[in-house]
C-alpha positions in Angstrom: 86.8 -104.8 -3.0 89.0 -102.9 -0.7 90.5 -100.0 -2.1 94.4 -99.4 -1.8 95.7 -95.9 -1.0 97.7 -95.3 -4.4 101.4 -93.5 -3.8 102.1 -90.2 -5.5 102.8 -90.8 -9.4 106.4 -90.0 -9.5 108.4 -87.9 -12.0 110.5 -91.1 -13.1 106.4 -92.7 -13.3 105.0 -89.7 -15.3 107.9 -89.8 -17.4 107.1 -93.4 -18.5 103.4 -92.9 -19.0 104.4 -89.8 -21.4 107.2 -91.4 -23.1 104.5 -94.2 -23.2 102.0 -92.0 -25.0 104.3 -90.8 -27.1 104.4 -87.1 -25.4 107.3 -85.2 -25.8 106.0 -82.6 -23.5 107.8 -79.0 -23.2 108.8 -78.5 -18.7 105.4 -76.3 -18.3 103.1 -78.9 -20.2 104.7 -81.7 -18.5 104.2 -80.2 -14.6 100.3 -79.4 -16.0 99.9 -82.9 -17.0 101.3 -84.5 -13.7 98.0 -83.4 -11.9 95.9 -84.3 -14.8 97.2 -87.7 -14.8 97.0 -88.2 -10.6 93.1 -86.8 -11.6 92.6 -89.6 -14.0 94.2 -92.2 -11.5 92.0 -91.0 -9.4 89.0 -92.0 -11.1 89.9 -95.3 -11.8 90.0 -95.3 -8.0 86.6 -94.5 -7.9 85.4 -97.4 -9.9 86.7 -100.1 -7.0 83.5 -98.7 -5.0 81.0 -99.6 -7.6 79.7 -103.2 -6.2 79.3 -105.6 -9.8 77.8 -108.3 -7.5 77.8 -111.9 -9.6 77.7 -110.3 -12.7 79.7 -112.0 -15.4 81.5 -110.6 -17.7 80.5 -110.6 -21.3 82.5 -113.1 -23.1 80.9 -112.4 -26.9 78.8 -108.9 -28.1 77.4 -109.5 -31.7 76.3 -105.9 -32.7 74.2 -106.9 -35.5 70.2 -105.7 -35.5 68.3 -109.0 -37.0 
């Protein structure tokens, strides 16, 4: 899958995401969670370059040990 550049997160976007979390952040926490967040994003970048071939996806998981 082609990767899409992804656009600077946004103060109106970061806002949502920590209003979202249920952050009521103080102005220095909130501009040292703005990178941490763009980091994050930036991994679940990363995981468009891992090639998952024809593998399906598990529809059931039964945890049990018999």
């Amino acid at each position: 899958m082609a990767s899409t550049p992804r656009s600077p997160l946004g103060d109106e976007a970061l806002d949502q995401l920590l209003a979202h979390a249920g952050l009521d952040l103080g102005t220095e926490r909130r501009a040292a969670a703005g990178p941490a967040v763009t980091m994050i994003l930036g991994l679940y970048d990363s995981l468009d370059e891992i090639a998952v071939g024809e593998t399906p996806p598990a529809s059931a998981f039964d945890a049990r040990w018999e």
